[in-house]
N, C-alpha and C positions, 0 to 999 in steps of 0.2 A: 504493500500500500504506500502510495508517495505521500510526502511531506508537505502542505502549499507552504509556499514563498512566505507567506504572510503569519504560518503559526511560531517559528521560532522567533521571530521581530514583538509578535504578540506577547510569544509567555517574557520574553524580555522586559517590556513596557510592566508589563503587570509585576515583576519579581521586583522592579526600580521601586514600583510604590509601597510594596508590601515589606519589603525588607528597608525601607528608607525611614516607614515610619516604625519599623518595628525596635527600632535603637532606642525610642521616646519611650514606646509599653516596658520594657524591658526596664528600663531606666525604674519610672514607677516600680514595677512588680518588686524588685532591689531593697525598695523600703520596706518591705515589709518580710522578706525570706533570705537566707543566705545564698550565696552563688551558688554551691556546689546543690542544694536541695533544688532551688529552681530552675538549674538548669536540666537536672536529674528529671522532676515533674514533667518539664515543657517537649523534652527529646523523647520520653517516654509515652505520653497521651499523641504527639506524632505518630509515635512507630506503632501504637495499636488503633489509631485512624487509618493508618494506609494499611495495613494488613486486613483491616476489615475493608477497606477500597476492592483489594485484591481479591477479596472470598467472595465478596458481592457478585463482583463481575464474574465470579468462577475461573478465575486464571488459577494455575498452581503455584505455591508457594518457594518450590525450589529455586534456587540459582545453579545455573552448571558449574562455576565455580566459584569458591567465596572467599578468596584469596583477598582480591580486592574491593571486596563489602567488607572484610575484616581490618584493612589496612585504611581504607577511608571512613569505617564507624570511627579507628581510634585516631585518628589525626585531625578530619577534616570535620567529624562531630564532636567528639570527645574534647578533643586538646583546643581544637578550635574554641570551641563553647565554655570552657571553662575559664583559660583565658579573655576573652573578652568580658563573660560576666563579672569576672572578678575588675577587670580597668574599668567598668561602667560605675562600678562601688566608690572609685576614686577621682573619675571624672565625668563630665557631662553626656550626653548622649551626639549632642556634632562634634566634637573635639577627637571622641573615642571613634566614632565611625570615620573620620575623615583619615587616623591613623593603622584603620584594622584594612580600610580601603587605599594603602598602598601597596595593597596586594599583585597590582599589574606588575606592579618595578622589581617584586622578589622574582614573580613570575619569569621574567625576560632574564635572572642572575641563574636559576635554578635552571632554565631551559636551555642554557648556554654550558651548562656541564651536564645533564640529561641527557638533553633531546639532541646537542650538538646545535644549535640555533644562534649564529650571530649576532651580535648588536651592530645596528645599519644606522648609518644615516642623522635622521631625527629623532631617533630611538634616546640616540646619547643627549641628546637638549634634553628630552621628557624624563630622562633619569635624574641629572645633574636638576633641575629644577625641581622634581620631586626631593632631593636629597635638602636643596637648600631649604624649601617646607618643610620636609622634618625637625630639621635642628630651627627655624622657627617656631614651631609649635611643641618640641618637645623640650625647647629652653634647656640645655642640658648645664646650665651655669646658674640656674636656679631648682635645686634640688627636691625642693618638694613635689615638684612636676613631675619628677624621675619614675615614681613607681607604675602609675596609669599610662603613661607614655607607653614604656619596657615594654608592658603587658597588651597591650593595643597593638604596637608592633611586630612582636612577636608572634599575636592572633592571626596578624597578615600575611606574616613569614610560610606559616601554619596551611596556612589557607593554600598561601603559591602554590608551596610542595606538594600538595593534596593535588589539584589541579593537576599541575606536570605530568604528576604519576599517572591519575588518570589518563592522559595522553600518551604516556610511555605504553602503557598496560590499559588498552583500551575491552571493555566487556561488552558484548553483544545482547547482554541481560533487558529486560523491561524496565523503562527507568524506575516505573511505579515500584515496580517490586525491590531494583537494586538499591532504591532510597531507604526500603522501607526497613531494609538488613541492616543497611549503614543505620539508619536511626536506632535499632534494637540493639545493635551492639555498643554504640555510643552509651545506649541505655546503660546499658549492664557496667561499664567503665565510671559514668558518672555515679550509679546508685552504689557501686562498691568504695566509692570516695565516700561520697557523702554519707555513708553509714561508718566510714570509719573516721570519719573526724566529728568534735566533739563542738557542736554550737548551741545555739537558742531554735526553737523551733518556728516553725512558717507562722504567720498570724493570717487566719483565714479573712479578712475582708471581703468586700465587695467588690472593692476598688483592683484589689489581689488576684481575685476570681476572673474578673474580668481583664485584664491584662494578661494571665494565663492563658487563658482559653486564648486569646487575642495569637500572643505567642507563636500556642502548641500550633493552632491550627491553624492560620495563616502564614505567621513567619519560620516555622519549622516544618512541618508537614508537607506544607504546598508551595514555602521557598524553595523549600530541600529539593523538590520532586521540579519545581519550573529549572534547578541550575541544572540540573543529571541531563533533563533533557535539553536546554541549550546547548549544554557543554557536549552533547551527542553531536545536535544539527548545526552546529555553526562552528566556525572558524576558531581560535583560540583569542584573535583579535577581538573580533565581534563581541565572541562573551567575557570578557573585560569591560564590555562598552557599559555594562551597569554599573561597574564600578564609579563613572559618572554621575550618576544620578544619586544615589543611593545616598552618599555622605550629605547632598544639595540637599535633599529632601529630611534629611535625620537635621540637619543645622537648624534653615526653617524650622521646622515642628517641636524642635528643643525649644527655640528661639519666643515660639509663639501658646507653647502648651506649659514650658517647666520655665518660662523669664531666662534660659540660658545665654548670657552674653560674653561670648569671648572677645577676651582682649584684642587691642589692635596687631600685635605684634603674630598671634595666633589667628587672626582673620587673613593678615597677609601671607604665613605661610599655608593657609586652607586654598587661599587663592593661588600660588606658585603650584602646589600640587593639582589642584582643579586643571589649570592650563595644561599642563602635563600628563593629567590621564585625558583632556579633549586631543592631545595630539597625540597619544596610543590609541584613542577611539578613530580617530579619523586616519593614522597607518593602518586599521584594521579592515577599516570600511574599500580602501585603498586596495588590500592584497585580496579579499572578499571579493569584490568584483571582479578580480582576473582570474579567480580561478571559481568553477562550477560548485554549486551548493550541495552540499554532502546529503541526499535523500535515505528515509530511512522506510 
């Protein structure tokens, strides 16, 4: 069965707004539960959403191989997830998205010893300008910044190599289904954390509930399952190209929902890096069109 032209560009538009404001919910949920429970909670009621997706429709549950629904539960949900809930503890919700979202620039480090992938061109402006946004937003001469920085960059670091891998070791699996491994296993990595460290418990709210739910089932569930399948139909460029949006939309909604105002010094390195992922979006859109769209 072919692909239209229009559904990878689709689920894209749609993951930009669901995972851009999902930095804000998250944020919220934060007050009221410790990282490692909520993250545990929200990748968990994910992964038995899509598994009951799967039995609905009557597909089977196996994967042919689970090599890498194992290697991407504990990297790209597990490590991923943990790390960032924890920088959202210490920082705002645009600050931390704009630094978990320099994920393109590991990407192009990691795939240059991987995949064998040169750095061309303009590639090196949109690094060298991402790098000097770093070190404006993560101030590294003002220390107290240091810990939510580390941790947000890292989450990005995390994320790259995830990706990569994927690419190195590409799986022919259903994305529904290969998300929904990666999310149970995720599961199982967070819930063995969070049971063995010693905190305060959840406070069940309202406000809590609904952020969860928000969460599980939009920004984990149904982000998890629109990247698998991007990252199937499109180019490596292409799906990078949220990475655009995503931070824009998390600042906004910080900005407008939680009074987040970052400083001037950290607005202009959000802008260095912005310009920087617009010109990996627009190298992508560039190699995308000279070469045919990968149908699935």
């Amino acid at each position: 069965m072919k692909t239209p032209r229009s559904a990878p560009l689709a689920a894209l538009v749609a993951l930009v707004v669901i995972w851009g404001y999902s930095w804000v919910v998250m944020k919220v949920a934060l007050a009221y539960s410790h990282p490692f429970d909520f993250a545990a909670l929200r990748v968990g009621i994910a992964a038995v959403l899509l598994f009951g997706i799967v039995i609905l429709r009557g597909r089977g549950l196996a994967l042919p191989r689970y090599r890498m629904a194992a290697l991407l539960g504990t990297l790209q949900v597990a490590l991923f997830v943990a790390l960032s809930n924890f920088a959202l503890v210490y920082a705002g919700p645009g600050k931390t998205s704009v630094l978990v979202f320099t994920m393109p620039f590991w990407t192009i480090v990691f795939a240059h010893f991987l995949l064998r992938e040169r750095m061309r061109g303009a590639q090196w402006i949109a690094v060298s300008l991402a790098f000097a946004g770093l070190v404006l937003i993560v101030a590294p001469w003002r220390l107290t910044n240091l810990a939510s920085s580390v941790l947000a960059v890292a989450a990005g670091a995390v994320w790259a190599i995830s990706s990569v891998l994927s690419k190195k070791w590409p799986t022919n699996a259903d994305p529904l289904i290969f998300t929904a491994w990666q999310l149970l296993i995720g599961t199982a990595w967070l819930g063995a954390i969070a049971a063995a460290h010693s905190h305060p418990p959840v406070r069940w709210t309202l406000e809590f509930v609904v952020a969860l739910g928000f969460a599980s089932v939009f920004g984990t569930a149904i982000g998890w399952w629109l990247w698998t399948y991007v990252l199937a139909h499109t180019s490596a460029g292409i799906a990078s190209l949220n990475s655009l949006g995503i931070p824009v939309i998390a600042v906004l909604g910080s900005a407008i929902q939680l009074g987040e105002r970052p400083a001037a010094m950290e607005l202009l390195g959000m802008l260095a890096i912005g310009v920087a992922l617009g010109i990996l979006g627009w190298l992508g859109i560039r190699r995308s069109s000279a070469k045919p769209m990968v149908r699935g």
